[in-house]
LOMIBA-214223 format. One record per residue (C-alpha): residue number from 1; x, z, y; residue in three letters. Coordinates in Angstrom, 1 decimal. Layout:
<atoms>
- i / xx / zz / yy / aa
- NUM / X / Z / Y / ala
...
</atoms>
This chain:
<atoms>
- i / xx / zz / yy / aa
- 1 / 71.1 / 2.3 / 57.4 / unk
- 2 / 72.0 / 1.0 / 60.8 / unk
- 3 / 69.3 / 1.7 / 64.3 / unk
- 4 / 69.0 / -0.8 / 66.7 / unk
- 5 / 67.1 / 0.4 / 69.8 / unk
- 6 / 65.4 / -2.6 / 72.3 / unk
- 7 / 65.0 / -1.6 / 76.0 / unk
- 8 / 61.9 / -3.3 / 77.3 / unk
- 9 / 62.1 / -5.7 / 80.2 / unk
- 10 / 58.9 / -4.8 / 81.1 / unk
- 11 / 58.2 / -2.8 / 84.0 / unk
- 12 / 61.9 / -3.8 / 84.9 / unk
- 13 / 60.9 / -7.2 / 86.0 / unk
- 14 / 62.0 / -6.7 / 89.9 / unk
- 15 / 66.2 / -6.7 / 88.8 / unk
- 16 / 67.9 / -9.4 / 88.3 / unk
- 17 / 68.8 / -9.9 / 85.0 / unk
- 18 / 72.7 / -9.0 / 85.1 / unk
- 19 / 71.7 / -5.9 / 86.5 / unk
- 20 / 69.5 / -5.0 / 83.9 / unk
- 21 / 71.0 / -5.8 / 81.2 / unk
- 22 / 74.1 / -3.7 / 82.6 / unk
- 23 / 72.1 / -1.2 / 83.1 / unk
- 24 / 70.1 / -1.1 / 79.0 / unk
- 25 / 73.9 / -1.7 / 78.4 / unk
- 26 / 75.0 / 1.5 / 79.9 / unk
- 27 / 72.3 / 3.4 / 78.7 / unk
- 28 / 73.2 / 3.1 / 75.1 / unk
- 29 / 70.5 / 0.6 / 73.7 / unk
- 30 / 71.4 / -2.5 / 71.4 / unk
- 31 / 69.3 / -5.0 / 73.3 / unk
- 32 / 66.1 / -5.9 / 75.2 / unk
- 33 / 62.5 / -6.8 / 73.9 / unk
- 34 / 61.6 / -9.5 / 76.8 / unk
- 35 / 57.6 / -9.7 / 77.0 / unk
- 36 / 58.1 / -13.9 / 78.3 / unk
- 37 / 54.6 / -15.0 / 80.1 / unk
- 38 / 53.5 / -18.4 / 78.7 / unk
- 39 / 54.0 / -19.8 / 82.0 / unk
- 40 / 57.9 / -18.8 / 82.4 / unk
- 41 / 60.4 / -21.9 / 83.8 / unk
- 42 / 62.9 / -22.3 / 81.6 / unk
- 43 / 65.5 / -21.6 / 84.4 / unk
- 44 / 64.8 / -18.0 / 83.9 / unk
- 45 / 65.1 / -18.5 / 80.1 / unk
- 46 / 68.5 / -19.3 / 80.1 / unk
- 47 / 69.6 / -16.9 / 82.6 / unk
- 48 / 68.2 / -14.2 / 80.2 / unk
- 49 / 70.0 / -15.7 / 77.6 / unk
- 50 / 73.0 / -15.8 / 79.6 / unk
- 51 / 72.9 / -12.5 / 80.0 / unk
- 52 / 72.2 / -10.7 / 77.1 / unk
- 53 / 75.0 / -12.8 / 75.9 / unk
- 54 / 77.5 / -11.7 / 78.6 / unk
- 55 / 76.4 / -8.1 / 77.7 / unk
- 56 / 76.3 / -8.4 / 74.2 / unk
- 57 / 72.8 / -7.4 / 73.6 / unk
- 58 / 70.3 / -8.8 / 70.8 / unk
- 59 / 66.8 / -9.8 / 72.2 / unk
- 60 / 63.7 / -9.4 / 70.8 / unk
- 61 / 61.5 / -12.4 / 72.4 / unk
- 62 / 57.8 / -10.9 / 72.3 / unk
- 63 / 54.4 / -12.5 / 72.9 / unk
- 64 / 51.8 / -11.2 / 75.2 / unk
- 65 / 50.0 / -13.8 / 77.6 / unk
- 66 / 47.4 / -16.1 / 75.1 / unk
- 67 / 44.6 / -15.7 / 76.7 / unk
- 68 / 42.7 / -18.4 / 76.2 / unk
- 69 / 38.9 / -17.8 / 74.8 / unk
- 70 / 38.7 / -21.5 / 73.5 / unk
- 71 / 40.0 / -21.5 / 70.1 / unk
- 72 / 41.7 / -24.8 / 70.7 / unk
- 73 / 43.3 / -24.3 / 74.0 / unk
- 74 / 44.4 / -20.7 / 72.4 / unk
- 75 / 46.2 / -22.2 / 69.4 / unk
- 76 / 47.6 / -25.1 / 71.5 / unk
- 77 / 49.0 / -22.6 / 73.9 / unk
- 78 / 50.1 / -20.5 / 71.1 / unk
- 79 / 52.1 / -23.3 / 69.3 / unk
- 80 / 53.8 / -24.0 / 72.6 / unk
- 81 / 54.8 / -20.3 / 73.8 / unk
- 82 / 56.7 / -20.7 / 69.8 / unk
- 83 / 58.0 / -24.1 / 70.3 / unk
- 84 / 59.4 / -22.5 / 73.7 / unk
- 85 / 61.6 / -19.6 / 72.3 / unk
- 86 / 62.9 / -21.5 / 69.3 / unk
- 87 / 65.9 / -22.6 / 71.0 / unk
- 88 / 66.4 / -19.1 / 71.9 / unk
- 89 / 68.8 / -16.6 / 69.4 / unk
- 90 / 66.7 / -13.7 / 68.6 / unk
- 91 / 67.0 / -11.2 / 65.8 / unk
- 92 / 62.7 / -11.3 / 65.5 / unk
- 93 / 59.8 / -12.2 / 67.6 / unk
- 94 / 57.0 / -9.2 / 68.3 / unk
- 95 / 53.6 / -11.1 / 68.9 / unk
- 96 / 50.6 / -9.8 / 70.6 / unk
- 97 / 48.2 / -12.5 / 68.8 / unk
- 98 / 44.9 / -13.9 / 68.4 / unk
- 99 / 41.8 / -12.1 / 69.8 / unk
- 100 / 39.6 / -9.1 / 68.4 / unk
- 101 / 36.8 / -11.7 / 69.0 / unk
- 102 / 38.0 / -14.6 / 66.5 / unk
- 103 / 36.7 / -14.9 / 63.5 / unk
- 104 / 39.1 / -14.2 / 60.6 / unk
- 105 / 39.7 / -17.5 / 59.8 / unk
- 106 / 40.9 / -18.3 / 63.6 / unk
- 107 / 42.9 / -15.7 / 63.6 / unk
- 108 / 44.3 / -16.4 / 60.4 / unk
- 109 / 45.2 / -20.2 / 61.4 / unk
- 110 / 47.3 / -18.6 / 64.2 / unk
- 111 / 49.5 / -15.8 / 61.4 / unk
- 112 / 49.9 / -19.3 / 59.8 / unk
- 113 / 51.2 / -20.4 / 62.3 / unk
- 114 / 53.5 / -18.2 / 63.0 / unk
- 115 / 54.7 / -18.1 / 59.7 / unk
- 116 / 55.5 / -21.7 / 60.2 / unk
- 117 / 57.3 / -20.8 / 63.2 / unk
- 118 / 59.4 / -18.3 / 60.9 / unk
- 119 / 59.8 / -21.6 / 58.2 / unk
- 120 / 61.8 / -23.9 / 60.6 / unk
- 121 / 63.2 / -21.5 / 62.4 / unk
- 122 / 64.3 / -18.5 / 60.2 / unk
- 123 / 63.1 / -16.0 / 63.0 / unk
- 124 / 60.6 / -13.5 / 61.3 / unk
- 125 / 57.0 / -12.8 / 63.6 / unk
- 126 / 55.8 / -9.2 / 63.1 / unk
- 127 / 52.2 / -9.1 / 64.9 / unk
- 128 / 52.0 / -6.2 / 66.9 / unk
- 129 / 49.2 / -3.7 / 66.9 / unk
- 130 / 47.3 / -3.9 / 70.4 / unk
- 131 / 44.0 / -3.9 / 71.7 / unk
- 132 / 42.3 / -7.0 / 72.4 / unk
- 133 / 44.5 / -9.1 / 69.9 / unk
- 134 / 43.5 / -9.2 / 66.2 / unk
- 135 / 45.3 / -6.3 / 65.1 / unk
- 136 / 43.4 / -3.8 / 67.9 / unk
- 137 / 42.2 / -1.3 / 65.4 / unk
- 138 / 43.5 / 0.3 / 62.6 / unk
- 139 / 40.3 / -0.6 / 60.2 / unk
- 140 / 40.2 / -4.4 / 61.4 / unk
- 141 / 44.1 / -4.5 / 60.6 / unk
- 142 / 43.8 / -2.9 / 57.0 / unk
- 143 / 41.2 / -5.9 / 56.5 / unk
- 144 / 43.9 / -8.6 / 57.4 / unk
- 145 / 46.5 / -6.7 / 55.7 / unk
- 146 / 44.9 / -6.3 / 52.3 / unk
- 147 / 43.9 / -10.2 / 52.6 / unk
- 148 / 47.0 / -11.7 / 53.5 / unk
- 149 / 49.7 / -9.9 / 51.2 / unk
- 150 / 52.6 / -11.5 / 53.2 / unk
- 151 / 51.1 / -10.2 / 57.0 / unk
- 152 / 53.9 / -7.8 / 58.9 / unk
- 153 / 53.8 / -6.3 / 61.7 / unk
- 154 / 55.2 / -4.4 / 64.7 / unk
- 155 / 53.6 / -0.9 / 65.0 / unk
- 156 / 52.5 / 0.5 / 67.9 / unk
- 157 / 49.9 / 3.1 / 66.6 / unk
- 158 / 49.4 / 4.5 / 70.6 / unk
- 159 / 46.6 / 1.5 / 70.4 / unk
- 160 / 44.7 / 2.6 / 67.5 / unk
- 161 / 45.0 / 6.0 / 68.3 / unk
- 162 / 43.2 / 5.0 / 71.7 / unk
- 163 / 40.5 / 2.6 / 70.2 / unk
- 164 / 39.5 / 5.1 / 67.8 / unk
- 165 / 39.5 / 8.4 / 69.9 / unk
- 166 / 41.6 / 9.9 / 67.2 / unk
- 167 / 44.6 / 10.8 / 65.3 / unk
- 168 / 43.5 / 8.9 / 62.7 / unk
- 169 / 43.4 / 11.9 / 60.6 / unk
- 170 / 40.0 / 9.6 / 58.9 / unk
- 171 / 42.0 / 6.7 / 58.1 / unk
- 172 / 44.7 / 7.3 / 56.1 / unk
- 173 / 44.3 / 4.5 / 53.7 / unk
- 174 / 44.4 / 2.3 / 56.7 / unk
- 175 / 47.5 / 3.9 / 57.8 / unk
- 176 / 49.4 / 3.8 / 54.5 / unk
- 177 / 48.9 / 0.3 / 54.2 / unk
- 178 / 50.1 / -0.4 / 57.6 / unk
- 179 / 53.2 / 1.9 / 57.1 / unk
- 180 / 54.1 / -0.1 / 54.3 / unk
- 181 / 54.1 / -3.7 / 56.3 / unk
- 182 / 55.4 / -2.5 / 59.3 / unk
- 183 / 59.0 / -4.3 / 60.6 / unk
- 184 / 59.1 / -3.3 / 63.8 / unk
- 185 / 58.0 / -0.5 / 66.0 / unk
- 186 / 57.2 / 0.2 / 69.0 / unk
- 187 / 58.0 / 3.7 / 70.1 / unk
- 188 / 55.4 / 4.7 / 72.7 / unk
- 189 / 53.0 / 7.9 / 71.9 / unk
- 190 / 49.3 / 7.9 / 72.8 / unk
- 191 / 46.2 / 10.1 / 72.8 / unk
- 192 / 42.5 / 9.5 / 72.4 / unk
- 193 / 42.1 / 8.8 / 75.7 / unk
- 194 / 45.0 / 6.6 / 76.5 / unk
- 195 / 47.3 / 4.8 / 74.6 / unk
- 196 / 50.5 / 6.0 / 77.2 / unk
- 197 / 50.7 / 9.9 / 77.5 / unk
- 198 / 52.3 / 11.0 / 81.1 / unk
- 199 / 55.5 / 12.0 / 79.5 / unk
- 200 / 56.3 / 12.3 / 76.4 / unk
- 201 / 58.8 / 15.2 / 77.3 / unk
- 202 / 56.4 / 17.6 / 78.6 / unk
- 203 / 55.0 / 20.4 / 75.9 / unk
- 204 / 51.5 / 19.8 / 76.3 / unk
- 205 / 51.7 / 16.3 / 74.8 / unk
- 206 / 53.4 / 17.7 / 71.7 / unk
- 207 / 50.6 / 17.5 / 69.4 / unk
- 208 / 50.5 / 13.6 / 70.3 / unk
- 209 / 54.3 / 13.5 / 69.8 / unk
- 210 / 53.8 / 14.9 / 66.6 / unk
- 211 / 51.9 / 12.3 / 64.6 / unk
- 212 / 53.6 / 9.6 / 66.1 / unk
- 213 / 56.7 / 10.8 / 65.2 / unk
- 214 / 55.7 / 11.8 / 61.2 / unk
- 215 / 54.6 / 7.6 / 61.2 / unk
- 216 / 57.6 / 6.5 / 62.5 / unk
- 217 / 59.5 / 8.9 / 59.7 / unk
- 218 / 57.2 / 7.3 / 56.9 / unk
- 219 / 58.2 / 3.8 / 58.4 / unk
- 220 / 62.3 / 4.6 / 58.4 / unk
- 221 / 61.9 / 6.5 / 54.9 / unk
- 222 / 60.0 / 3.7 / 53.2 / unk
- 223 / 62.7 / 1.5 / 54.8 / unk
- 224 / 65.5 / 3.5 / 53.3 / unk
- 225 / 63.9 / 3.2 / 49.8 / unk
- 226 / 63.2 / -0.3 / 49.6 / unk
- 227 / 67.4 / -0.6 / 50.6 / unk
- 228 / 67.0 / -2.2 / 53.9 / unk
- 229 / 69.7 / -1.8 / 56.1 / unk
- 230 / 68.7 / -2.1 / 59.8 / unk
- 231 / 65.8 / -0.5 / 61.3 / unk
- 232 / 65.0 / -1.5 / 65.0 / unk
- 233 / 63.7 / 0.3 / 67.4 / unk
- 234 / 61.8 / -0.6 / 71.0 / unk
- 235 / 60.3 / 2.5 / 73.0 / unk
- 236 / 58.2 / 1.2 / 75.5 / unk
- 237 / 56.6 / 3.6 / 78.0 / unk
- 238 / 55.5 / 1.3 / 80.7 / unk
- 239 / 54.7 / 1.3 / 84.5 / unk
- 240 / 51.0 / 1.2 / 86.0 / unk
- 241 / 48.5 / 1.2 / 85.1 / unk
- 242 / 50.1 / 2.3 / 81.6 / unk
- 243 / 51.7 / 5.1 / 83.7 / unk
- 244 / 49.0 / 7.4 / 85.3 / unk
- 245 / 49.5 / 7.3 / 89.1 / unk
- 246 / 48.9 / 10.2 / 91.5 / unk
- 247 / 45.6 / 8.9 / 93.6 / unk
- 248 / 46.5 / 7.8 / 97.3 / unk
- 249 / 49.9 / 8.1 / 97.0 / unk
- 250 / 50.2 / 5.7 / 94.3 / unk
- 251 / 53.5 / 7.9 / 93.2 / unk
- 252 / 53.8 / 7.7 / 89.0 / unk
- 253 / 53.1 / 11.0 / 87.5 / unk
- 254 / 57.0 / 10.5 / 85.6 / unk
- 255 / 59.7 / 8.4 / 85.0 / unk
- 256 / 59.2 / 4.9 / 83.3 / unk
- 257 / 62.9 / 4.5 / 82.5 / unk
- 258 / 63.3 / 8.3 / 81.8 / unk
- 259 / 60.9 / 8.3 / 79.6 / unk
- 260 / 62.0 / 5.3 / 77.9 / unk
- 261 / 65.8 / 6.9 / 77.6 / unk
- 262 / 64.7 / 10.0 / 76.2 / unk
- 263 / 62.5 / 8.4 / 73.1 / unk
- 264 / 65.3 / 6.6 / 72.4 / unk
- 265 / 68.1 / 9.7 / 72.4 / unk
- 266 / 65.1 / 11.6 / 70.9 / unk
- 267 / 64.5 / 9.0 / 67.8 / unk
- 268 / 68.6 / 8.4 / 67.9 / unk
- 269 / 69.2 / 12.2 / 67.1 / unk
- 270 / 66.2 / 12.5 / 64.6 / unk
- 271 / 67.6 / 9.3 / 62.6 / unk
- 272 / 70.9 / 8.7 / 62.5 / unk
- 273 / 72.2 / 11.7 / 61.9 / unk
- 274 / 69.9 / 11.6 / 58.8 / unk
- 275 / 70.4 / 7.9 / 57.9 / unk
</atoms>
């Protein structure tokens, strides 16, 4: 089973684009999740693209800005952010979708489509797990997930973990289920309080660590018994207000990049050595 581990662009957003992706390049990662606003110029879309060709990375286009509160305007502006990207190679699309506030059905018309998306362009959406979208908790998600057999997503349990001031040790059916649709991950650890913990090197966020890491394992292993033959990878520790700053100053408390690097030599040793 092969790893593929994403670099975000996010928090990176300042550096030109050949820069970057020299530098995720240089680092050891396979290629960059790019969180594209709704509102980007197509300019900068190609120069992207032109890049993570010229560096030989894979991109992983991802979702983030429908904001929109009107249900119409919302899907509008949803179908075009998808008919933006399809030109675009990608190995899969990570979407950040619908609201918590829609009703099941609204959100549902908009995992449609995205599925149609998927149809006519044979580039799979996985629906990440994040607050204020659809999928913000762990109990809403097992709803959608046990109603629509054919729902995947991108897991990114720091969320959950924050929305429900919790491990989650209370919902492991909820869990499971998730575990066993997830396509995608997102490797960033959280903590009741937070969904970003200061570093993720530093011993006192261990316990956190801990059952982040024994989902992930669940995801790879369950991946490795169904056959599949690429897992892929994104950690994505970002800057403020993700990462806690020191008051006045305004200095982060760590690293964004560092702390990127080392989940993804961390999750590198744990895996492939094993895989």
């Amino acid at each position: 089973m092969k790893f593929k581990f994403f670099c975000p662009r996010w928090g990176s957003e300042n550096i030109s684009w050949d820069l970057f992706c020299q530098r995720v390049k240089n680092e050891g990662y396979d290629g960059v999740e790019y969180g594209i606003p709704n509102e980007v110029e197509i300019r900068e879309l190609d120069e992207a693209w032109q890049s993570f060709e010229k560096h030989g990375l894979d991109v992983i286009p991802q979702h983030y800005g429908t904001y929109d509160a009107d249900f119409s305007r919302h899907f509008d502006n949803y179908a075009g952010w998808l008919e933006m990207v399809r030109p675009y190679p990608a190995l899969k699309i990570d979407s950040q979708t619908g609201k918590d506030y829609f009703s099941f059905e609204r959100n549902k018309r908009l995992i449609e489509l995205a599925a149609e998306h998927t149809r006519l362009s044979g580039v799979a959406v996985f629906h990440e797990t994040h607050r204020n979208k659809f999928t913000f908790a762990a109990h809403i998600t097992f709803e959608y997930l046990s109603r629509l057999p054919d729902l995947r997503i991108t897991l990114d349990a720091s969320h959950w973990v924050n929305v429900a001031e919790s491990f989650l040790e209370d919902q492991q059916e909820a869990m499971d289920l998730a575990i066993l649709r997830t396509e995608h991950i997102h490797a960033r650890v959280g903590y009741p309080e937070g969904p970003q913990v200061p570093d993720p090197a530093a011993p006192e966020w261990n316990e956190a660590l801990q059952f982040h890491l024994n989902w992930w394992d669940k995801v790879v292993e369950r991946k490795r018994l169904e056959g599949e033959t690429l897992v892929t990878i994104t950690p994505e520790f970002g800057p403020y207000p993700y990462m806690v700053h020191l008051p006045y100053s305004q200095k982060p408390v760590s690293d964004q990049w560092a702390n990127n690097v080392y989940m993804m030599n961390l999750l590198k040793e744990r895996y492939q050595k094993s895989y």
